[in-house]
C-alpha positions in Angstrom: 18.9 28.7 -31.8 20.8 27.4 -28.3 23.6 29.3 -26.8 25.5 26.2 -27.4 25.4 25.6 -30.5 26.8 28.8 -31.6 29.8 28.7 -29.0 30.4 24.9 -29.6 31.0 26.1 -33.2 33.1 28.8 -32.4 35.6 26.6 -30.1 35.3 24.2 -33.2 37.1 27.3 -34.9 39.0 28.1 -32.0 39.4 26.0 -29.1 39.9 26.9 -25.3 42.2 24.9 -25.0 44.5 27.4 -27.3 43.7 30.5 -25.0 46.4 31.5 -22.9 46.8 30.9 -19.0 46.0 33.9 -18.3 42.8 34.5 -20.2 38.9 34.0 -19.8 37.9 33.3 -23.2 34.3 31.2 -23.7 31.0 31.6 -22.0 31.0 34.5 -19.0 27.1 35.1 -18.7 25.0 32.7 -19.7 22.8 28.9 -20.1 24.3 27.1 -22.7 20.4 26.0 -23.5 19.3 29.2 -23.9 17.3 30.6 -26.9 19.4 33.4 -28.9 17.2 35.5 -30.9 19.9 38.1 -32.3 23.7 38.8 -31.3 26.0 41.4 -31.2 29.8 42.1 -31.7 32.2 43.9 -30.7 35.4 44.4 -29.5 34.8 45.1 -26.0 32.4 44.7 -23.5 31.4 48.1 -21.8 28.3 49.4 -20.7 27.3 50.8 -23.6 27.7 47.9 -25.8 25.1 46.2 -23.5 23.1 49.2 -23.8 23.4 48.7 -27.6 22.6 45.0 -27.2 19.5 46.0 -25.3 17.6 48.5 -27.7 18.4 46.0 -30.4 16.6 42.9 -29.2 20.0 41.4 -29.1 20.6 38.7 -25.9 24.2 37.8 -27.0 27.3 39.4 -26.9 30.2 38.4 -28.4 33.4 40.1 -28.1 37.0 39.6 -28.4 38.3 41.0 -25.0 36.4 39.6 -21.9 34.8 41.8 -19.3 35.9 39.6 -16.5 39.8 38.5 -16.7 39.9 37.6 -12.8 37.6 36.4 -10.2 34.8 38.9 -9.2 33.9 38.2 -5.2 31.2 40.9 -5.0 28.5 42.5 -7.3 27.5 45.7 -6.1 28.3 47.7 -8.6 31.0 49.4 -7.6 33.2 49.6 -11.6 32.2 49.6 -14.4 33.4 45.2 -14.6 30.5 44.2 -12.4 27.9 46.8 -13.7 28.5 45.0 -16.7 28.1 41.5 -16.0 25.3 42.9 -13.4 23.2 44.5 -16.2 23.9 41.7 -19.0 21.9 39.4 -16.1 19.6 41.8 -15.3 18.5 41.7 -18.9 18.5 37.6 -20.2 21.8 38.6 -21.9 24.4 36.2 -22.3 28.3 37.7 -22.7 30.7 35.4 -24.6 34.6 36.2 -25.3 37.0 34.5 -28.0 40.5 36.1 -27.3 43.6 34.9 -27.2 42.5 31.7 -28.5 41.5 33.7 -31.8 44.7 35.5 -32.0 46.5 31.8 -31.9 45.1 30.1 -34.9 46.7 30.7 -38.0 43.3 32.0 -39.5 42.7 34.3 -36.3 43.6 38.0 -35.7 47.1 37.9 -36.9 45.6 36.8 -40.5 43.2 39.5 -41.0 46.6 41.9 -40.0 48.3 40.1 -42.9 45.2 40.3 -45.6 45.2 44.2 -45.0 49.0 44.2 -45.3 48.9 42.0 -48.6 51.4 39.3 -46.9 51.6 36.8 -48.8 53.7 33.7 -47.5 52.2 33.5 -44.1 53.0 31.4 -41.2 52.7 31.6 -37.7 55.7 33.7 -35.4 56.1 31.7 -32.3 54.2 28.0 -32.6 53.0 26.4 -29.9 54.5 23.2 -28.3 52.3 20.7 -25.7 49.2 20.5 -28.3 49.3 17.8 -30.1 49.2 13.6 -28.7 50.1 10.8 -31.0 47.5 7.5 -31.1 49.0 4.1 -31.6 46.7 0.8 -31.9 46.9 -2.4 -33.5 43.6 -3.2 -35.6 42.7 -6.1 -37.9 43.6 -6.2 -41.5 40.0 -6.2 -42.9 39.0 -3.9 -40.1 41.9 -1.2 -40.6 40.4 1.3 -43.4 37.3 1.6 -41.5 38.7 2.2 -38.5 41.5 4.9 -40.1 38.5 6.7 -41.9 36.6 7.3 -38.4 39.4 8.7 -36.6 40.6 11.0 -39.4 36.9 11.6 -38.9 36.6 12.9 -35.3 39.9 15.2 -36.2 43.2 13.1 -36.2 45.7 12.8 -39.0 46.1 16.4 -39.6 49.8 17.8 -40.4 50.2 21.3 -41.4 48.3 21.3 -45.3 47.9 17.5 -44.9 44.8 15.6 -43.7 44.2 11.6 -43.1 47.9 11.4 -42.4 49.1 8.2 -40.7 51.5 5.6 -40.5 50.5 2.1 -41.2 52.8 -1.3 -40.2 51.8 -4.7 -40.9 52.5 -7.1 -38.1 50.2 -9.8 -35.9 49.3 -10.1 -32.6 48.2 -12.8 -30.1 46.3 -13.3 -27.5 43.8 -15.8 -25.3 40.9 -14.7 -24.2 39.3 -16.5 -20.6 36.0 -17.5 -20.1 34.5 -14.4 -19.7 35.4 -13.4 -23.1 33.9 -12.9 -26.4 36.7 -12.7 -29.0 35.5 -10.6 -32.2 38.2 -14.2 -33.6 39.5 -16.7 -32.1 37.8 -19.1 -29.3 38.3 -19.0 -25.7 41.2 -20.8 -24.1 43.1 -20.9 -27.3 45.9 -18.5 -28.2 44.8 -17.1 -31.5 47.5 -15.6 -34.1 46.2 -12.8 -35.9 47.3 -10.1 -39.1 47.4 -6.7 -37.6 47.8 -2.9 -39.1 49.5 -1.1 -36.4 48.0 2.1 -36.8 50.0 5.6 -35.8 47.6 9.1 -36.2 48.6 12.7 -34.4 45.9 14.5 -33.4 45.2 18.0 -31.4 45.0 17.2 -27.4 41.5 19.2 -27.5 39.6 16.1 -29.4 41.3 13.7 -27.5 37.7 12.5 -26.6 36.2 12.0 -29.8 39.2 10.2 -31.3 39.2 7.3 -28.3 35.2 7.7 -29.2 35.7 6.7 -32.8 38.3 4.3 -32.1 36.6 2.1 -29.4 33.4 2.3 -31.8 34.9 1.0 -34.7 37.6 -1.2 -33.2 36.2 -4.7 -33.4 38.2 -5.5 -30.3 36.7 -6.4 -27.0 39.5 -5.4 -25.6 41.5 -2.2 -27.3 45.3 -2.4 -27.5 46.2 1.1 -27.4 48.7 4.0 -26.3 48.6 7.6 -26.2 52.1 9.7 -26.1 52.0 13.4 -25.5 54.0 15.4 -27.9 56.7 18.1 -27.8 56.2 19.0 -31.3 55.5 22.4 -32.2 51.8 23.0 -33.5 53.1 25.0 -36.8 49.3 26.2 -37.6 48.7 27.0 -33.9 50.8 29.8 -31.7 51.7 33.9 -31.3 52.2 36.4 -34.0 52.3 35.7 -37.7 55.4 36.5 -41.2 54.8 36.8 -44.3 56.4 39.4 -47.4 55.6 42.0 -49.4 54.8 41.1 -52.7 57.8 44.3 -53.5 60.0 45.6 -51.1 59.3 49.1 -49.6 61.0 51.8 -48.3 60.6 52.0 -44.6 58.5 55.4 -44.4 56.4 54.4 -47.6 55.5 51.0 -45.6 54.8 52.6 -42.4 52.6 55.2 -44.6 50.8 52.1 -46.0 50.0 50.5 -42.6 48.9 53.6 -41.0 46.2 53.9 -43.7 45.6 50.4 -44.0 44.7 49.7 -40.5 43.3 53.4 -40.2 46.2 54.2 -37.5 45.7 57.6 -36.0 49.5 57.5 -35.2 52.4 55.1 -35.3 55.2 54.9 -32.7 57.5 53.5 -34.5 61.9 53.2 -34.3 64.0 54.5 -36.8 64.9 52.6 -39.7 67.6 50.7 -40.0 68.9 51.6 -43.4 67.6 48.4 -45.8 64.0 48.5 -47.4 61.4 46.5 -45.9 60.2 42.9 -47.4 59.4 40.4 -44.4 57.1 41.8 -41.8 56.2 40.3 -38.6 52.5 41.0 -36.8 51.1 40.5 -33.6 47.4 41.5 -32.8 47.6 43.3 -29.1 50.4 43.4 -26.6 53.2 41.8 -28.8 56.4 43.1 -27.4 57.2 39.6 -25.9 57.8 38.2 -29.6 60.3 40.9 -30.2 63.5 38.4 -30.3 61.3 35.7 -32.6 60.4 38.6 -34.9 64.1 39.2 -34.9 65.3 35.5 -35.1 63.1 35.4 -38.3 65.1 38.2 -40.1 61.8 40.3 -40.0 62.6 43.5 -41.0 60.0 45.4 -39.4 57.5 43.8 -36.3 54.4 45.8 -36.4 52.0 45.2 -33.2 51.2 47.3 -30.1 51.4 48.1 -26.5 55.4 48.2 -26.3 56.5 50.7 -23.3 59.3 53.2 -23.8 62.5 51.2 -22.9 61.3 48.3 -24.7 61.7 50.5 -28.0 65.5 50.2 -27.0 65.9 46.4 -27.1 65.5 47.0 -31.6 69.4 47.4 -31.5 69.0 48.8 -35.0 68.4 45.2 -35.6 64.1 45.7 -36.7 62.1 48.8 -37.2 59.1 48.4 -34.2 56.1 49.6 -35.3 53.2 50.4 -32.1 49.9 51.0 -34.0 48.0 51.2 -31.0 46.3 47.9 -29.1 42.6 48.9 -30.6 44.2 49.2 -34.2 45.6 46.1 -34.4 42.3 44.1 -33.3 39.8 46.6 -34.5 39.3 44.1 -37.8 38.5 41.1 -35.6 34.8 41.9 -35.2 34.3 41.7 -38.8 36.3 38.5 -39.1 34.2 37.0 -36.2 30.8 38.0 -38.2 32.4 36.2 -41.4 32.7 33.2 -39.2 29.5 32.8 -37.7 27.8 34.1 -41.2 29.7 31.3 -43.0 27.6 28.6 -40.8 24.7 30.1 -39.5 23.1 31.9 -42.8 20.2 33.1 -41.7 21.0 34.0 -37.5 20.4 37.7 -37.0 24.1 39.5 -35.9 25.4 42.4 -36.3 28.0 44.4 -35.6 28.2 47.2 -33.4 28.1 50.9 -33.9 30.0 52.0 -31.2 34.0 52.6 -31.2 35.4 51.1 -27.6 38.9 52.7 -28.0 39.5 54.2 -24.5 42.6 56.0 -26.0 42.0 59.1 -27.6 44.6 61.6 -29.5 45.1 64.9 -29.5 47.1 66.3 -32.8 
């Protein structure tokens, strides 16, 4: 099987374009045409894990966390970033990352925090706005269902639990072709009067290519009348964090009981409760103490995530119980969600997990 076609499928899932600024999700070491006999996953990239990759005939890596997050000017060995990416060359393996674009979709890493949790209700904490684009263009009558049907085809017309969504307006348009032209009706030199659908579909910026594909394909039109607005809309199935409830309220030390053994927590840092039991919870896979306020503003009563320092604890204001659960043990579930994924599609591909635990953090009780 090619490289590509296991990491075109995976941005199918969760595109690059969802990752944040300051990330280096996709394809770090690697030809896309490359032949992948057997993968591995894990959370993190370390040496070990491409140790693990090696004695298991393994020449792909997929992780959550990338081993390279900034620009590398020198391989000589000198940490453990560039012994890495020098070994994983060294040995035909390719390294591939999917992070903070997995932790934005609504089926991502804040999901499988939820499933563990039994959240039921579930909707993303903090959507993302700047993602989607609206297409409008004016089609024949006897051409317009064709021509609707291909681009809810190549991925427009999708609204929150809605597909084919679009708005439809019955109209006519004019026009006079030269002599250069070939009018699909009409003749040349004439001003021909014909019944239009204007057609109106949104559609995520990151297929923006395969929708003008399908629409100049199956547009009759020589010419295409056509306009493309960039929306401020928030992306409700796209974005940070994730709510839901408890199917029965809790009292706050039975919850935070019930988390630490759900996401086998070896400790939880955690504020003191605020005096009322605890129904809606707020999640964020990784560093999450940037969402504090929307965990708030959504009357969560506790926001369970990782990575908060000490005078962050402070800004709770007895408003929200915090809950730190450690950075590892909120993500530590992705790598099974990630072999779901690619299981679901590619049956018979040999992955596997890893053996290894890449926590760097270690307690002493």
């Amino acid at each position: 099987m090619k490289l590509a076609e296991i990491t075109n499928y995976l941005e199918s899932i969760a595109p690059l374009h969802y990752q944040e600024d300051y990330d280096n999700s996709g394809l770090i070491v690697g030809d896309p045409n490359m032949e992948i006999h057997a993968a591995l996953i894990a959370l993190d990239c370390v040496e070990s894990i491409v140790d693990e990759a090696i004695s298991a005939g393994c020449n792909l890596i997929i992780t959550h966390h990338p081993i390279v997050f900034k620009g590398l000017k020198k391989f000589n060995g000198k940490n453990y970033v560039e012994r890495v990416v020098l070994k994983a060359i060294r040995n035909g393996i390719a390294l591939y990352a999917i992070h903070t674009n997995l932790d934005s979709i609504h089926t991502g890493v804040n999901a499988r925090i939820c499933e563990r949790l039994g959240l039921t209700g579930t909707k993303v904490l903090s959507p993302k706005a700047g993602l989607l684009k609206k297409l409008v263009t004016y089609c024949p009558t006897g051409q317009a269902e064709q021509l609707r049907s291909a681009l809810f085809y190549a991925g427009a017309g999708n609204i929150g639990n809605y597909s084919e969504c679009s708005f439809n307006a019955e109209g006519f348009g004019t026009f006079k072709g030269n002599e250069q032209s070939d009018p699909f009706v009409g003749e040349q030199g004439i001003r021909h009067r014909e019944p239009e659908v204007r057609i109106e579909v949104v559609f995520p910026t990151h297929v923006e290519r395969k929708v003008l594909v399908a629409l100049f394909e199956n547009h009759p039109y020589e010419e295409v009348a056509y306009d493309i607005y960039k929306l401020e809309n928030k992306h409700n199935l796209v974005g940070s964090g994730m709510v839901g409830w408890l199917e029965y309220d809790m009292d706050a030390y039975d919850f935070l009981h019930l988390v630490k053994d759900s996401m086998q927590a070896k400790v939880i840092r955690h504020t003191a409760p605020v005096g009322k039991r605890i129904k809606k919870v707020a999640v964020c896979g990784g560093a999450g103490s940037f969402l504090l306020r929307e965990a708030i503003a959504a009357g969560a009563d506790v926001f369970i995530t990782a990575d908060f320092k000490y005078h962050e604890f402070f800004d709770a204001e007895e408003k929200i119980i915090i809950a730190d659960i450690g950075h590892f043990e909120t993500e530590q579930f992705t790598s099974d969600l990630l072999l779901e994924i690619i299981q679901k599609k590619f049956t018979n591909f040999a992955i596997r997990l890893t053996e290894q635990n890449t926590n760097p953090i270690n307690y002493l009780f």
